[in-house]
C-alpha positions as CSV (number, residue, x, y, z in Angstrom):
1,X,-60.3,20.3,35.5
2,X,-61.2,16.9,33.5
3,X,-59.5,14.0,33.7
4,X,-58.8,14.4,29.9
5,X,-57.1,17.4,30.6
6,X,-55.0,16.6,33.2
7,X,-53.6,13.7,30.9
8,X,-53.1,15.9,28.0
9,X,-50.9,18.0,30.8
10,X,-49.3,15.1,32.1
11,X,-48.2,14.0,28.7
12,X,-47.2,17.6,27.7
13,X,-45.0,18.0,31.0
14,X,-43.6,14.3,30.2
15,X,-42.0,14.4,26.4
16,X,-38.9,13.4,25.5
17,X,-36.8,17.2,25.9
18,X,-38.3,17.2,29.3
19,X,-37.9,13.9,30.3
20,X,-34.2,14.3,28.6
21,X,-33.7,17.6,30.8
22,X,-34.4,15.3,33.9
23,X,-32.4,13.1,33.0
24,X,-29.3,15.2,32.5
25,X,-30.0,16.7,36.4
26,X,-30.0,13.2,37.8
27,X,-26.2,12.3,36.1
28,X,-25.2,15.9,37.0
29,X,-25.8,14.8,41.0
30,X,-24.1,11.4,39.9
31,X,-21.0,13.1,38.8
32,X,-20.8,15.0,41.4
33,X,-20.9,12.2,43.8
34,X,-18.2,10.5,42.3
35,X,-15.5,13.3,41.5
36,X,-14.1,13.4,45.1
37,X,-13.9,9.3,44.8
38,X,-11.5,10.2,41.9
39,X,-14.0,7.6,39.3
40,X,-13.0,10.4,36.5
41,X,-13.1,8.1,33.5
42,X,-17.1,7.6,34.9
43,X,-17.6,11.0,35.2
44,X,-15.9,11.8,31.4
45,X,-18.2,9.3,30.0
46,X,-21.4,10.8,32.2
47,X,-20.5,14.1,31.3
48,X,-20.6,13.8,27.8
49,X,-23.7,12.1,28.1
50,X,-25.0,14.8,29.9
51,X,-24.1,16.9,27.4
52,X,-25.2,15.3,24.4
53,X,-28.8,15.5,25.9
54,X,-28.7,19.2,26.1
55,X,-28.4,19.0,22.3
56,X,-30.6,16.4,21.9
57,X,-33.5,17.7,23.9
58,X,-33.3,21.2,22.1
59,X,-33.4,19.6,18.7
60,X,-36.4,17.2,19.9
61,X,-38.7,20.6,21.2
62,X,-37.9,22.0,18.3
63,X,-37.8,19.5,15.6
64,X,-41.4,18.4,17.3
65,X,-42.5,21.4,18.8
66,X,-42.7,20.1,22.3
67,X,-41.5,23.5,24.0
68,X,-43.1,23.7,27.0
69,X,-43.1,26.1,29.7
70,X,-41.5,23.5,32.2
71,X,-38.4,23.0,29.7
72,X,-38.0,26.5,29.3
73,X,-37.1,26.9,32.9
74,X,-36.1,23.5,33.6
75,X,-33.7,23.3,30.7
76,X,-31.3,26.3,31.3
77,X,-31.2,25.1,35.3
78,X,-30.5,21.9,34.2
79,X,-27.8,23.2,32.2
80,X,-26.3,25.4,34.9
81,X,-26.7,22.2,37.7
82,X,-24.2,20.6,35.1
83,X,-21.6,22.9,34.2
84,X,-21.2,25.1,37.4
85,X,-21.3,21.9,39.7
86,X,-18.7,20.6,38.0
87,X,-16.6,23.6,38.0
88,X,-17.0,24.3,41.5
89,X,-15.8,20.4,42.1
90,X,-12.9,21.2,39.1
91,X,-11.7,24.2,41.7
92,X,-11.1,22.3,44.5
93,X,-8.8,20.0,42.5
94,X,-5.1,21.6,43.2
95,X,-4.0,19.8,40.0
96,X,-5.9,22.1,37.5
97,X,-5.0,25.3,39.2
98,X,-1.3,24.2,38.4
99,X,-0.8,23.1,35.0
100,X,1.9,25.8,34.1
101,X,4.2,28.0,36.3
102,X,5.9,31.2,34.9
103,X,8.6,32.4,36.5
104,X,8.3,36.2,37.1
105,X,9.8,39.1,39.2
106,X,6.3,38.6,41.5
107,X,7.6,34.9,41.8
108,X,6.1,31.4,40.5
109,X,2.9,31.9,38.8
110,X,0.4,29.2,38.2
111,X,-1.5,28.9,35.0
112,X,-4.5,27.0,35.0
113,X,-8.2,26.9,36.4
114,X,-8.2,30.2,38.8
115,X,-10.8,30.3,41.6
116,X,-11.7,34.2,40.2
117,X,-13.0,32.1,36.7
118,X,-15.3,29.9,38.4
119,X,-17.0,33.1,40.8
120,X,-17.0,35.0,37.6
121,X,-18.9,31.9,35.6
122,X,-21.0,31.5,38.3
123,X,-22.2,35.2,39.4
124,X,-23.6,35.2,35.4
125,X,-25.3,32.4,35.6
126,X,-27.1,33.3,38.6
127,X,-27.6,36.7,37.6
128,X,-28.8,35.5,34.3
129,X,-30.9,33.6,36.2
130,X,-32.5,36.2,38.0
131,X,-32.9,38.4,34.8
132,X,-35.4,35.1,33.5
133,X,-37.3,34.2,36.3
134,X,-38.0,38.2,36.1
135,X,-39.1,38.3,31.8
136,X,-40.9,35.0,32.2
137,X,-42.7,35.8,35.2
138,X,-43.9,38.8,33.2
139,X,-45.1,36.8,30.4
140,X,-41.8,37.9,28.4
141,X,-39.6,35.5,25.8
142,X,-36.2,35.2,27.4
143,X,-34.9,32.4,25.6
144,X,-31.7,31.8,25.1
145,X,-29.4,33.2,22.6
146,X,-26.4,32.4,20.3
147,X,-24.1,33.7,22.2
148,X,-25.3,31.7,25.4
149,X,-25.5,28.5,23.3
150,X,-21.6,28.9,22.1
151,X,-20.7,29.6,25.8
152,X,-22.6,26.9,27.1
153,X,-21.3,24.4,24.1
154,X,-17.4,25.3,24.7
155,X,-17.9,24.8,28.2
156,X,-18.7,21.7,27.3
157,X,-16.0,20.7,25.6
158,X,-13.4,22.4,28.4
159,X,-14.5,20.5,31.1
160,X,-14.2,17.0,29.2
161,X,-10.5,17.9,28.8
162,X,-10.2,18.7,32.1
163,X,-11.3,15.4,33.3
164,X,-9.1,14.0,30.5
165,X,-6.1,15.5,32.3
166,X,-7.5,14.1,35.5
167,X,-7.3,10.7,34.5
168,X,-4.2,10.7,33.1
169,X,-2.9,12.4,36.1
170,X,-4.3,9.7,38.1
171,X,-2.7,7.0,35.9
172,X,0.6,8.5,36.7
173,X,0.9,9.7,32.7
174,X,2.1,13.0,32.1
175,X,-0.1,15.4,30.3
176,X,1.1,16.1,27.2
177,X,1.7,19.9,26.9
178,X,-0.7,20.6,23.5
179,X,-4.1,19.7,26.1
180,X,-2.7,21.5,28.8
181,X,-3.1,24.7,26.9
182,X,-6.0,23.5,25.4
183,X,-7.3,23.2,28.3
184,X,-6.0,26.9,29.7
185,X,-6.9,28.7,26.4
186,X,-10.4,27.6,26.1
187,X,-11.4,28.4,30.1
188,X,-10.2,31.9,29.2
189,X,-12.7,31.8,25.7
190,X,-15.5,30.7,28.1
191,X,-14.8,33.0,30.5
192,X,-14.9,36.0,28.1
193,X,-17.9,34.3,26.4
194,X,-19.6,34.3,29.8
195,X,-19.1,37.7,30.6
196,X,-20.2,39.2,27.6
197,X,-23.4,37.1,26.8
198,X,-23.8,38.2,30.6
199,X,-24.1,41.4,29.1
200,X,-25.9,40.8,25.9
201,X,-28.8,39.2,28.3
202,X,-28.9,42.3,30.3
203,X,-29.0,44.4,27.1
204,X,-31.8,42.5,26.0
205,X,-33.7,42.3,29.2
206,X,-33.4,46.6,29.5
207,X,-34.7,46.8,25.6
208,X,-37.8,44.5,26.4
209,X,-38.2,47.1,29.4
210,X,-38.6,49.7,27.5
211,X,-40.4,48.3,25.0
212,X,-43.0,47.3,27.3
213,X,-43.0,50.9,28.9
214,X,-43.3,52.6,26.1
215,X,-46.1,50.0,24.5
């Protein structure tokens, strides 16, 4: 291969969506080092950084046409790295798993971020994960779709509130009650979300199957 060519590829591999996806990997691990310090206001601020770039980079490869095969893989992990990392650090904050108790014949109930919602967010995007390496190994078009986007965007803005309600708990303010249940309602939308785009994936991934054996 010419050293021409091996430029062109260099600068292919290093455009702004790509270079934007890195980025948003590198303040995923920095968030995650500083949740068990309890720097929430940080990791808010990182966070929606992070987030911003998804949009960002997706508009840039588009807008420009800069889609390469690198973002298409390295984008949804990216992506994934963010939001499940945080949730898995969210779950092993006793706070969020108590916002409200009910008061039942089966006892005190807690209301708030349930263990069973981040395993359930998590086994999709693995298996999602799976189901792409699989198309796009075949030479297939597994991008993702609408439905993936919205769950991905209102995950988004859940876990911002979440760390909202950390650092107020951490200031000693009590959260008022309004982003409490904001916070409860929408983790119930994602998780719904997550399951059925799970499924709309899988749908689509059997169809292109099908297609392909019957071509």
């Amino acid at each position: 291969m010419s050293d021409a060519t091996n430029q062109c590829s260099q600068k292919a591999l290093w455009n702004v969506p790509n270079v934007l996806t890195i980025a948003r990997i590198v303040l995923s691990i920095v968030i995650f080092v500083l949740i068990p310090f309890k720097f929430y206001i940080t990791s808010l601020v990182l966070f929606v950084i992070a987030a911003v770039t998804d949009y960002v980079d997706g508009w840039w490869a588009r807008k420009y046409k800069q889609q390469t095969q690198f973002g298409r893989i390295m984008d949804p992990f990216a992506d994934k790295t963010l939001v499940c990392g945080t949730f898995i650090y969210f779950a092993a904050i006793p706070e969020l798993h108590d916002l409200f108790t009910c008061d039942c014949a089966l006892g005190k109930i807690p209301f708030g971020l349930a263990t069973w919602m981040v395993v359930a967010i998590i086994m999709r995007e693995l298996f999602v994960t799976m189901l792409r390496s699989m198309i796009e190994s075949s030479g297939g078009d597994f991008s993702a779709k609408w439905i993936g986007k919205w769950k991905t965007g209102l995950q988004c803005v859940d876990l911002p509130i979440g760390f909202l309600i950390l650092v107020l708990l951490e200031r000693g303010i009590e959260v008022p009650c309004f982003i409490k249940l904001a916070f409860i309602l929408l983790l119930y939308v994602v998780v719904y979300l997550t399951l059925y785009s799970g499924w709309v994936y899988i749908r689509a991934a059997i169809n292109m199957h099908k297609n392909k054996t019957n071509a």
